[in-house]
C-alpha positions in Angstrom: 99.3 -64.0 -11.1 97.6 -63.0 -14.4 94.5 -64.4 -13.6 95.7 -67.9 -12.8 95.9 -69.6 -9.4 99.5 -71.3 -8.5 99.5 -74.4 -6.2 102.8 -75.1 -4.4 102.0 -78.8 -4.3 105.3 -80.1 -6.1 107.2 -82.3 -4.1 110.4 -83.9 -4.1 109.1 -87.5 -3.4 105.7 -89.0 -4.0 103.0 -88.9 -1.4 99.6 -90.0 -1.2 96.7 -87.5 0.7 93.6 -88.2 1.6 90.1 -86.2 -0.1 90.0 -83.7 3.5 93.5 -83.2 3.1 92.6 -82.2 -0.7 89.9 -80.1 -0.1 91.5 -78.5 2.6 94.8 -78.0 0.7 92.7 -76.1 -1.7 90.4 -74.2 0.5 93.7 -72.6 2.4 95.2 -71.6 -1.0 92.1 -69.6 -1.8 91.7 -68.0 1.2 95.7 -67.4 1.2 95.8 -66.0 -3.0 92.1 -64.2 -3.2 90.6 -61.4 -2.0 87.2 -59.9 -1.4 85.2 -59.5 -5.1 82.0 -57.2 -5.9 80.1 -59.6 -8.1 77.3 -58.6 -10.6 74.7 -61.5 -11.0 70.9 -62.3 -11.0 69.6 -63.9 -8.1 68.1 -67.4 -8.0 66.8 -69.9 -5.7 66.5 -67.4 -3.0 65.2 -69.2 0.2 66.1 -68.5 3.9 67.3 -71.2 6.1 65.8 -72.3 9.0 68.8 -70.8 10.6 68.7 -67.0 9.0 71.3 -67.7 7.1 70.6 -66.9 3.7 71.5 -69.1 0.0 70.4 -68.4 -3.5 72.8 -68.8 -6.5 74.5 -66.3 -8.4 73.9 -66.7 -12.0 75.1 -64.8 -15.3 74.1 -66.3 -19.1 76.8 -68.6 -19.1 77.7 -70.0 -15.4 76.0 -70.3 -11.6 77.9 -70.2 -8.1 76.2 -71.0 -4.8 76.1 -68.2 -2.1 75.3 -67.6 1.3 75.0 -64.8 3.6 74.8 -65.6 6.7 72.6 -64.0 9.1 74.8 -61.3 10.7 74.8 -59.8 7.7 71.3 -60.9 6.2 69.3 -59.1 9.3 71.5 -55.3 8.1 69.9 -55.9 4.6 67.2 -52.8 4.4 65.3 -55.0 1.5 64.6 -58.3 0.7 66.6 -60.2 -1.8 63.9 -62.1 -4.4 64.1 -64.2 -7.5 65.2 -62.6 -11.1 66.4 -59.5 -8.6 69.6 -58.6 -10.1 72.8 -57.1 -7.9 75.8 -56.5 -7.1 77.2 -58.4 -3.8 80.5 -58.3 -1.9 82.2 -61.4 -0.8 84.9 -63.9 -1.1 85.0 -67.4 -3.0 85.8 -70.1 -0.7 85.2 -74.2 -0.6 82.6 -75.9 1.4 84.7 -78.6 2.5 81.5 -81.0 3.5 80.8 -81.4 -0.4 84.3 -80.3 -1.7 82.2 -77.6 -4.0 83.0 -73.8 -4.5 80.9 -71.1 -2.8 80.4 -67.6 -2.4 80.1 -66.3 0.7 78.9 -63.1 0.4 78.8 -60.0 3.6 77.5 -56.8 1.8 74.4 -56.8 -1.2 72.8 -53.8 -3.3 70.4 -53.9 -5.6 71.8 -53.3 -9.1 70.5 -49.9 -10.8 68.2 -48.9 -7.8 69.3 -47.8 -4.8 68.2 -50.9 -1.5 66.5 -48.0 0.1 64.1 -47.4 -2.6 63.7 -51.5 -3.2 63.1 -51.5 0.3 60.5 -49.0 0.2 58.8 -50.2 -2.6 58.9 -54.3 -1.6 56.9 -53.0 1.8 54.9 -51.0 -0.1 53.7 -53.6 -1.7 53.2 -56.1 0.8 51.6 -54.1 3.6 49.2 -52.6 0.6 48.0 -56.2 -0.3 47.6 -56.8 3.3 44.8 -53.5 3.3 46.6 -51.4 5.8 46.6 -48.3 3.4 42.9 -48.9 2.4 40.4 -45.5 2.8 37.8 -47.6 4.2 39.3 -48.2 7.9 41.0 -44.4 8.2 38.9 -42.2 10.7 38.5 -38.3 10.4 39.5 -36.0 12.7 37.9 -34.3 16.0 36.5 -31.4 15.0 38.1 -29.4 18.5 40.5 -31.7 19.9 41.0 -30.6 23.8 44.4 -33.2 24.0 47.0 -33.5 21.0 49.4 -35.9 20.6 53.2 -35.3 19.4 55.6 -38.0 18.2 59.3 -36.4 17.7 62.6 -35.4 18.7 62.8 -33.1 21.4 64.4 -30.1 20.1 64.0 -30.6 16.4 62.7 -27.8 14.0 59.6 -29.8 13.4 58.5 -29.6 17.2 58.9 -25.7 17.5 56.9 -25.2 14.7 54.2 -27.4 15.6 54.0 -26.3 19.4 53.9 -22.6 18.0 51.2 -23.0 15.2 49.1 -25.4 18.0 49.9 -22.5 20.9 48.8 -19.9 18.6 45.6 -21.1 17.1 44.0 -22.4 20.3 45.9 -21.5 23.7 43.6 -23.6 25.6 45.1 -26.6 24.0 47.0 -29.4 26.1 49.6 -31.0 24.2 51.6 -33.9 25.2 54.9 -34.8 23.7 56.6 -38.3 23.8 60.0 -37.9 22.6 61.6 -40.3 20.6 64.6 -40.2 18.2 63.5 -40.4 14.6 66.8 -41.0 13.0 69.3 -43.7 13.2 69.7 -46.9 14.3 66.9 -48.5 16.7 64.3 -45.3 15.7 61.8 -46.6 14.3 61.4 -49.4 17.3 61.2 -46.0 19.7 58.7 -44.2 17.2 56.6 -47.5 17.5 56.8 -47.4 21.0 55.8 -44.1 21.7 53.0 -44.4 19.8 51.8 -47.1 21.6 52.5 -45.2 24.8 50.3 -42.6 23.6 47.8 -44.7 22.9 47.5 -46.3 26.5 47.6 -43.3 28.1 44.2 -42.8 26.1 44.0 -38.6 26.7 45.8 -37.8 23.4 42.3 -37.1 20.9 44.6 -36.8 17.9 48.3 -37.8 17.5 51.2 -36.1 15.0 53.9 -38.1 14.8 56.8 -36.9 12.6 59.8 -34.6 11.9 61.4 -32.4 9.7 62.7 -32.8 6.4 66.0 -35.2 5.0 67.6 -37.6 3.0 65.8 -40.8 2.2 68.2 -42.5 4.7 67.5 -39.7 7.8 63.7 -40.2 6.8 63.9 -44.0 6.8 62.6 -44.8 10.6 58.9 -43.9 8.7 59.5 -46.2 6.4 60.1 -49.4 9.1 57.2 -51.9 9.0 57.0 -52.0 13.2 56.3 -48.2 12.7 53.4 -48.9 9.8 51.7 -51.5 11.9 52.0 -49.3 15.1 49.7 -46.8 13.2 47.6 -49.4 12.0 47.1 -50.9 15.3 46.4 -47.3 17.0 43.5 -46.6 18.5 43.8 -42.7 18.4 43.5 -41.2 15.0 47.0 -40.2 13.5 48.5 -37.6 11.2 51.5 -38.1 9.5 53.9 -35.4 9.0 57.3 -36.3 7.6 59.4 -34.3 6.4 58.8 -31.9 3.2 55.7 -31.9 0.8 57.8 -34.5 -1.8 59.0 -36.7 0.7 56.3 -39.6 1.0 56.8 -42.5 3.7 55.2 -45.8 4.5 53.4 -44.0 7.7 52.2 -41.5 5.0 49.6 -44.3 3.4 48.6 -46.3 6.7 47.9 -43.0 8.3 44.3 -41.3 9.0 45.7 -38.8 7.6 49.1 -37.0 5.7 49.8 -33.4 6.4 53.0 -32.3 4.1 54.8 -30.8 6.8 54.8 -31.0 10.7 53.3 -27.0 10.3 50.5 -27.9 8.1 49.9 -31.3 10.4 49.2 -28.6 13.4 46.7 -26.8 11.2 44.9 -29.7 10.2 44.6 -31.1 13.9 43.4 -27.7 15.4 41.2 -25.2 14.0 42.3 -21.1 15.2 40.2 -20.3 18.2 39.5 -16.4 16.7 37.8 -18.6 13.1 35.7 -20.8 15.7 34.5 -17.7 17.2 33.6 -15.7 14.1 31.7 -19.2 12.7 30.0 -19.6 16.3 28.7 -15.7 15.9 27.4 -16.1 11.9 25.6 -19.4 13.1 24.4 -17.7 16.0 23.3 -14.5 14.2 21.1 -17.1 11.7 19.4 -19.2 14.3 18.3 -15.8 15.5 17.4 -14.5 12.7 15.7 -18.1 11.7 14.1 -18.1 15.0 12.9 -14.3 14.2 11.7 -15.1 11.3 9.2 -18.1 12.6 7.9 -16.8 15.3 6.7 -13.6 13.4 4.9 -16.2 10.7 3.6 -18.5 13.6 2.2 -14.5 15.2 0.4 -14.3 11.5 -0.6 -17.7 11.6 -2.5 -17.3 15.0 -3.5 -13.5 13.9 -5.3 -14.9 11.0 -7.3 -17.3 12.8 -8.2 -15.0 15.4 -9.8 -13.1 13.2 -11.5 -16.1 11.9 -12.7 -17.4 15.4 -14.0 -13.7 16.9 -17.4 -15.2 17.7 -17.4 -19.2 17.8 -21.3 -19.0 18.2 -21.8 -17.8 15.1 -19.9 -21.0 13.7 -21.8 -23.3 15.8 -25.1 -21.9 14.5 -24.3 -22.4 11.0 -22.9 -25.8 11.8 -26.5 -26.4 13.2 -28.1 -24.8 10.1 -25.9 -27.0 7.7 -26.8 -30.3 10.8 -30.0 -29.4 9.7 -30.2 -28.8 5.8 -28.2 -32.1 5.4 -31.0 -34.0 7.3 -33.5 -33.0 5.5 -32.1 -33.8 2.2 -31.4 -37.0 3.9 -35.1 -37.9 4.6 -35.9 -36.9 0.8 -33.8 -38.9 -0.5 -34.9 -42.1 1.8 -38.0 -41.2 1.2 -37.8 -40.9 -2.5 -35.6 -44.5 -2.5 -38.8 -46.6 -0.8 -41.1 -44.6 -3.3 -38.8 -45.8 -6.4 -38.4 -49.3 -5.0 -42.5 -49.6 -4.8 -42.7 -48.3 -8.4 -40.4 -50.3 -9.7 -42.1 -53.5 -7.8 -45.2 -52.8 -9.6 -43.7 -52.2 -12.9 -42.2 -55.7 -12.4 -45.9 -56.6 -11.3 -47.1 -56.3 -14.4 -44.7 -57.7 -16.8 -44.3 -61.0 -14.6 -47.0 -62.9 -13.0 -47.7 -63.6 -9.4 -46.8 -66.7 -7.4 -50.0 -67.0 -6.4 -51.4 -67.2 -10.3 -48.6 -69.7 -10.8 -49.9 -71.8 -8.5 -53.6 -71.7 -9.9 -51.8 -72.4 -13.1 -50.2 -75.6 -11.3 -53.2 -76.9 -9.4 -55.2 -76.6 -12.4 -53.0 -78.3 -14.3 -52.7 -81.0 -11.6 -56.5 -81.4 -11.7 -56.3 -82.1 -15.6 -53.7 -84.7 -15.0 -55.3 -86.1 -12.3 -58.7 -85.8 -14.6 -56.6 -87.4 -17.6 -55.0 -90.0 -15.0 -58.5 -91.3 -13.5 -60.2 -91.9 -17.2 -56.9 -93.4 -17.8 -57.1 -95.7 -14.8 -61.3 -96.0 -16.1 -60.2 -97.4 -19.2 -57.6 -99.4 -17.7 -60.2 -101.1 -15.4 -62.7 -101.7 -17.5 -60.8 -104.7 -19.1 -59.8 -105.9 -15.9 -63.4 -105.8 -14.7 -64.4 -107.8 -17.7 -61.7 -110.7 -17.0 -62.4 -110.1 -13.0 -66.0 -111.0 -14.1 -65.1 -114.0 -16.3 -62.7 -115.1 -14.0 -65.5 -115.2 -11.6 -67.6 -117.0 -13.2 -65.5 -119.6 -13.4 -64.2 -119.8 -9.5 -66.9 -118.4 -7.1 -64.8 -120.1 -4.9 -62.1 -117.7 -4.5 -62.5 -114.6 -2.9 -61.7 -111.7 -4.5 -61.7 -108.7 -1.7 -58.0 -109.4 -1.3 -57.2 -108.6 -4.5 -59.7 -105.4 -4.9 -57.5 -104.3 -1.6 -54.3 -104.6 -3.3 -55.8 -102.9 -6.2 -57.2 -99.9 -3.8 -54.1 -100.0 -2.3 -51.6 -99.0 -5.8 -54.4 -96.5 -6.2 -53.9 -94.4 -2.9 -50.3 -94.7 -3.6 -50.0 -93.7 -7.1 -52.6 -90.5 -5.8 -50.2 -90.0 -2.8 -47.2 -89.6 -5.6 -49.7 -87.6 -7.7 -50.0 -85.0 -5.1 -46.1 -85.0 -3.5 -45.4 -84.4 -7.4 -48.0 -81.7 -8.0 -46.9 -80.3 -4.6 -42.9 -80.4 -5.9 -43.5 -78.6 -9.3 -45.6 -76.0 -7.6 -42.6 -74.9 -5.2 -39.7 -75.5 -8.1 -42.4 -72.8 -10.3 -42.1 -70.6 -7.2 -38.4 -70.8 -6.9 -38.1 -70.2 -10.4 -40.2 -67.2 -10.2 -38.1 -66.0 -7.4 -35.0 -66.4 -9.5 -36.5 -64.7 -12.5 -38.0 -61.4 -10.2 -34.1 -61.3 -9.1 -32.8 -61.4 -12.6 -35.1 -58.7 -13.6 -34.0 -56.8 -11.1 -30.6 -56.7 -11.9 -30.6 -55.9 -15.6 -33.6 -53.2 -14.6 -32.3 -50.1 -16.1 -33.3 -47.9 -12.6 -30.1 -50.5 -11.2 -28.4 -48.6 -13.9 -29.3 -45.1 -13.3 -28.5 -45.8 -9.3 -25.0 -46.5 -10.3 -24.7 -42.9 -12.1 -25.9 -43.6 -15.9 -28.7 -41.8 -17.6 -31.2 -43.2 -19.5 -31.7 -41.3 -23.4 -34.9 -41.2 -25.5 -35.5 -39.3 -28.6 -38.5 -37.1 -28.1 -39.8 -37.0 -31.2 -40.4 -40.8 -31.9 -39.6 -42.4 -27.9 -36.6 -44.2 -29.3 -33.7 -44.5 -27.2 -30.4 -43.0 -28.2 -27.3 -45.5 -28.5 -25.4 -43.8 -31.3 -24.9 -40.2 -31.6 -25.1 -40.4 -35.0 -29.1 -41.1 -34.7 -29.4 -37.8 -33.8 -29.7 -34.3 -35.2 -28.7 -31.4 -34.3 -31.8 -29.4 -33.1 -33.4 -32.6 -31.4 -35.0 -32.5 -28.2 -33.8 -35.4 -26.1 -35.4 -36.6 -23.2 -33.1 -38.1 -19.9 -33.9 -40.2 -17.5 -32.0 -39.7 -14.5 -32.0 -41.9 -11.2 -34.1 -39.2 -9.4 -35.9 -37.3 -12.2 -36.0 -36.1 -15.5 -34.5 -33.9 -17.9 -35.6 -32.2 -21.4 -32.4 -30.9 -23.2 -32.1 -29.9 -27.2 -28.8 -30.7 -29.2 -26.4 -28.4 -30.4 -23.5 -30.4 -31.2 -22.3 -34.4 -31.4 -19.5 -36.1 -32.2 -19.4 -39.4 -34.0 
């Protein structure tokens, strides 16, 4: 053919066809004259029917073809096919007789360069890690001495010996349940995800190991399954991982509690050896003895010591009384010597101020000269009047005047009733004053001073009191005044 197509169409006479007849002439020649094609292309327009059935287009730098896989084939893809993803699919061209336009129809795709396994791996990677089911916050730790363990594997599998042995050996006691599944092949990874759930609603199991041996990415692949990553997430029972070898890392690895690098070292993790437990059990026993030892010998001091501090509690009680006693007096001194400062101190005030009852001489006998200065006042005031009262009368002897004199007498008593209520007023104002003024006194006394602590100090050799230390000498004699007492002292140093 050479690369062309040849179309048998000549004919001997000329007939007409119809557009289906076309198309449909054409499709049968391609299916007849082609055959299957492994096309490399980057993927575009990716989207997934309603249906399953799968179209994108095929693309290279210089032309596009529409494809389709349909979803027989689409649900044996092991990784999902996405946008820019470039690969390598296995088909046949063919016409879509509906719109008369050429399609690829494709049965088997691979990812170009990687292998689909390890796209697989890492697009559910990906996904289930953005959805948190590998984050260290939700995974638990481990019993410490499990009395019910778990196993998820074959029956009869390398893996299982070596676990049951390791488990047997390190704690006999142990019960151990196994739910056998296949881990390889077709339809494994729904039995793995089921057996785990079994596990779980049977609710003895304290820690579960679910895993095998060691194998190709391929045999390994049930671990890698997202119905077995979400069964682990979903498990109520903490879960160790243990898949194949020490390289080999799996899906179940990251949303499991925890990853053991063989099904051997999983069984070490999940149960401690019985003879280690015992030797820990008899050095923590041997130091809470010891501890316990140890305190009670200190508590025997302890109560040894005050023993011989209590060996005759009368004695105690008598110098209690004797120190009862000592305090009381002391107390009485010092009451005693608080009224004796507080009359002191009264009659030094005494003397500097002068009593209410002087201040109110003072004010009545200032009253009496006001009242003296308001009568000649009120003299000369009436003398005038009784000089027009007498010409007035003179001149009407008819009118009688003893109504007006009793007005007259009448502003008198008043304005001597006001004279008195004022003297009366000042006099208690000049005694509130004087209260005021005692209280003052009081409070910038220096004895309030020396009660709060401060000393009072006077140069002996001239009375002055000492403000500055750099008014003294050294070699003066000082005299303090203290709140009960006095003291002489000499200088011998100052700072300034």
């Amino acid at each position: 053919m050479n690369g062309q197509l040849e179309f048998p169409l000549k004919a001997t006479r000329r007939v007409a066809i119809n557009v289906t007849q076309l198309v449909r002439t054409v499709r049968e020649t391609l299916e007849a004259n082609l055959d299957e094609f492994w096309v490399v292309g980057e993927v575009s327009n990716a989207r997934l029917a309603p249906s399953n059935h799968f179209y994108f287009t095929l693309k290279d730098a210089r032309n596009s073809i529409a494809a389709v896989m349909f979803n027989a084939a689409y649900r044996k893809l092991r990784f999902r096919v996405e946008d820019g993803m470039e690969i390598v699919v296995r088909g046949r061209v063919n016409l879509y007789e509906v719109r008369g336009a050429l399609q690829f129809y494709a049965e088997e795709i691979e990812p170009r360069g990687a292998g689909a396994l390890q796209v697989a791996f890492e697009q559910l990677k990906r996904r289930l890690g953005a959805e948190g089911l590998f984050d260290q916050a939700r995974k638990r730790r481990l019993p410490l001495l499990p009395r019910t363990v778990g196993i998820v594997t074959a029956l009869g599998g390398a893996g299982l010996r070596d676990m049951l042995r390791i488990l047997i050996d390190r704690y006999p006691n142990l019960h151990i349940i196994v739910r056998p599944t296949r881990v390889q092949g077709h339809g494994a990874a729904i039995e793995v995800a089921a057996a785990i759930e079994d596990l779980n609603l049977d609710g003895r199991a304290e820690v579960i190991i679910a895993g095998r041996g060691g194998g190709s990415l391929e045999d390994l692949w049930a671990f890698n399954e997202e119905i077995v990553a979400r069964a682990i997430y979903h498990s109520a029972i903490p879960l160790v991982s243990a898949v194949g070898h020490e390289i080999d890392y799996t899906i179940a690895d990251f949303v499991a509690d925890l990853r053991a690098p063989t099904p051997t070292a999983a069984a070490q993790m999940v149960v401690p050896e019985k003879a280690e437990l015992l030797r820990r059990v008899e050095e923590t026993l041997a130091a809470l003895t010891g501890a316990i030892e140890s305190a009670a010998a200190s508590r025997r001091r302890e109560i040894d010591h005050f023993g011989a501090r209590l060996r005759d509690p009368g004695n105690l009680i008598r110098q209690a009384r004797q120190r009862v006693d000592e305090a009381a007096g002391e107390l009485r001194g010092a009451v005693n010597w608080r009224f004796d400062d507080a009359r002191r101190r009264v009659g030094e005030l005494g003397g500097r101020v002068a009593s209410p009852l002087a201040i109110a001489r003072e004010g009545r006998l200032r009253a009496s000269q006001m009242a003296l200065r308001l009568a000649q006042a009120l003299h000369e005031r009436a003398n005038p009047l009784r000089l027009a009262v007498a010409e007035i009368s003179a001149r009407l002897d008819e009118v009688n005047l003893r109504a007006a004199l009793a007005v007259r007498r009448t502003r008198v008593e008043t304005l001597a009733r006001r004279l008195e209520t004022a003297v009366g007023s000042t006099i208690a104002t000049r005694r509130m004053r004087l209260g005021g003024i005692g209280r003052e006194l009081d409070a910038v006394s220096p004895l309030k001073v020396l009660e709060r602590g401060y000393a009072v100090v006077v140069r002996h050799r001239d009375g002055t009191a000492v403000v500055d230390a750099s008014a003294v000498e050294v070699g003066d004699e000082l005299d303090i005044r203290l709140r009960r007492g006095r003291l002489s002292a000499r200088t011998i140093g100052r700072e300034v």
